[in-house]
C-alpha positions in Angstrom: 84.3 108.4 88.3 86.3 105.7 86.3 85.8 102.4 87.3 89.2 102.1 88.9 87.9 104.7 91.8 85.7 102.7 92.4 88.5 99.8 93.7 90.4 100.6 96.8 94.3 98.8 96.3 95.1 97.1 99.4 97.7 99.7 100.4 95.0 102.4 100.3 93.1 99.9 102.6 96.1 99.7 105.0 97.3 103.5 104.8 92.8 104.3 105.9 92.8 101.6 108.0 96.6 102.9 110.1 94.6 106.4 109.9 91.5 105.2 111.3 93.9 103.9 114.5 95.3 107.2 114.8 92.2 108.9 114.8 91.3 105.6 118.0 94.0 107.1 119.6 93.2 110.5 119.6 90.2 110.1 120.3 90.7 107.9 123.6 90.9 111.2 125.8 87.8 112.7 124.8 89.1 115.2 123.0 91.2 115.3 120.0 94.1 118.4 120.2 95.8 120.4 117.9 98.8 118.5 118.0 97.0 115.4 117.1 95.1 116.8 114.5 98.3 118.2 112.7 100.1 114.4 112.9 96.7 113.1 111.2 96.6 115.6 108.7 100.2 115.2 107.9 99.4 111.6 107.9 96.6 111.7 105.5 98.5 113.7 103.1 101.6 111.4 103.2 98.7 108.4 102.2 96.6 110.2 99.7 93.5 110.1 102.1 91.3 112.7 100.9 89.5 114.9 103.5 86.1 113.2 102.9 87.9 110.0 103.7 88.9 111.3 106.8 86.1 112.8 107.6 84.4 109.3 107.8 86.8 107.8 109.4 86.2 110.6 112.3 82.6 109.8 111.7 82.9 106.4 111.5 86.2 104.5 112.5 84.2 101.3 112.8 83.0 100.7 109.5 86.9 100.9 108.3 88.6 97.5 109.4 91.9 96.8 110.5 94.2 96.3 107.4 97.6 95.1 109.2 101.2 95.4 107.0 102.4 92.9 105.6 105.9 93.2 106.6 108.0 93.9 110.1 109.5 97.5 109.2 105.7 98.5 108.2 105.1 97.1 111.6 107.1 98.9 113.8 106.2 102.0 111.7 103.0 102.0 112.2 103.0 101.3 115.5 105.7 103.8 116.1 102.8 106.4 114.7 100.9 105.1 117.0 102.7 105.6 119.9 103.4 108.8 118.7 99.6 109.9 118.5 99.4 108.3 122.2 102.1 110.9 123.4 101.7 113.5 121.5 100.3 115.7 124.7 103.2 114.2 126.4 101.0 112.2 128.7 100.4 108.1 128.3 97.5 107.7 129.9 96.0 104.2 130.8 93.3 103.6 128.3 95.6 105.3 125.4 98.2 102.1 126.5 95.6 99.4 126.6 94.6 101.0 123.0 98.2 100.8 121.5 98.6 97.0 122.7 95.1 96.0 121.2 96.2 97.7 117.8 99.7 95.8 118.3 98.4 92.6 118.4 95.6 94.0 115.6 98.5 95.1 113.1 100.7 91.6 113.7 102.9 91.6 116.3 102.8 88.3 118.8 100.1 88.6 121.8 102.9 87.8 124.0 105.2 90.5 122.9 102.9 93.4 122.4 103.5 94.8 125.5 107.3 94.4 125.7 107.3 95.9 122.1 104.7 98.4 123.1 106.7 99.6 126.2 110.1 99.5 124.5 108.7 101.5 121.8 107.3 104.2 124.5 110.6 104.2 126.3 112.4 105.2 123.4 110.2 107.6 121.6 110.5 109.7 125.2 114.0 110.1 124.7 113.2 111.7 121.5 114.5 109.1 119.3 114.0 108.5 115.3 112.2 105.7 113.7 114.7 104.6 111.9 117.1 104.4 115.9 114.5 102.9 117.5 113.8 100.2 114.6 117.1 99.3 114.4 117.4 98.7 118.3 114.3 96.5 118.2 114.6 94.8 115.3 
C-alpha cells in the first residue's frame, strides 16, 4: 500500500458517506431487495467504492459520517438518489420519509425547506421524471 491509500480525498469521503445513506435507506424496511441492491452496486461502481468498502458500510454505516456536497446541483443529486432508493419498491413508507428529510437537512439543504424539497422531489420522481427535469424545475 503507497502512502497515498492510505489518505481518503474528500470526494471519496462524500461519494462513501452518499453510499452509506443509501444503504440507511434501504435498510429502513428491514430488508434490503434486489432492486436496492442493484442501485447500490451501480452506485458504488460509479464512485470507485470497492466491495470491502461497502461491505463495512453495510456492517457499519455509523462509523462513516455524513460528508455533505459542497454545491446545490450535488445537492439535489444526491438527494434525488435518495429518494430514489426510498421508492425503489414503489412504496414511501413513513419511516423511509422521515429518513430522507433527516439526510436533507444532513447533506445542506435549509431545515425549513427539507420537506417542501423532499416532497417536491417525491412527486416528481413518481411521474418518472429525469434528474436533470426535475433539477431544473427546482432549482
Amino acid at each position: 500500500m503507497s502512502i497515498l491509500d492510505a489518505f481518503e480525498t474528500g470526494q471519496h469521503k462524500q461519494e462513501k458517506s452518499h453510499l452509506r445513506n443509501l444503504i440507511m435507506i434501504a435498510k429502513a424496511d428491514g430488508e434490503i431487495d434486489q432492486k436496492e441492491l442493484d442501485l447500490i452496486e451501480k452506485m458504488a461502481a460509479r464512485y470507485n467504492v470497492s466491495k470491502q468498502e461497502v461491505q463495512a458500510l453495510y456492517e457499519h454505516p455509523e462509523q462513516t459520517p455524513i460528508h455533505p456536497p459542497t454545491n446545490k446541483e450535488d445537492r439535489y443529486k444526491r438527494l434525488y438518489n435518495l429518494v430514489e432508493m426510498a421508492m425503489a419498491d414503489a412504496i414511501l413508507e413513513h419511516h423511509e420519509k422521515a429518513l430522507l428529510l433527516r439526510y436533507a437537512i444532513g447533506i445542506g439543504f435549509a431545515v425549513d425547506k427539507a420537506e417542501q424539497v423532499v416532497d417536491q422531489i417525491c412527486a416528481l420522481y413518481s411521474k418518472e421524471l429525469s434528474f436533470e427535469d426535475i433539477y431544473e424545475k427546482l432549482s
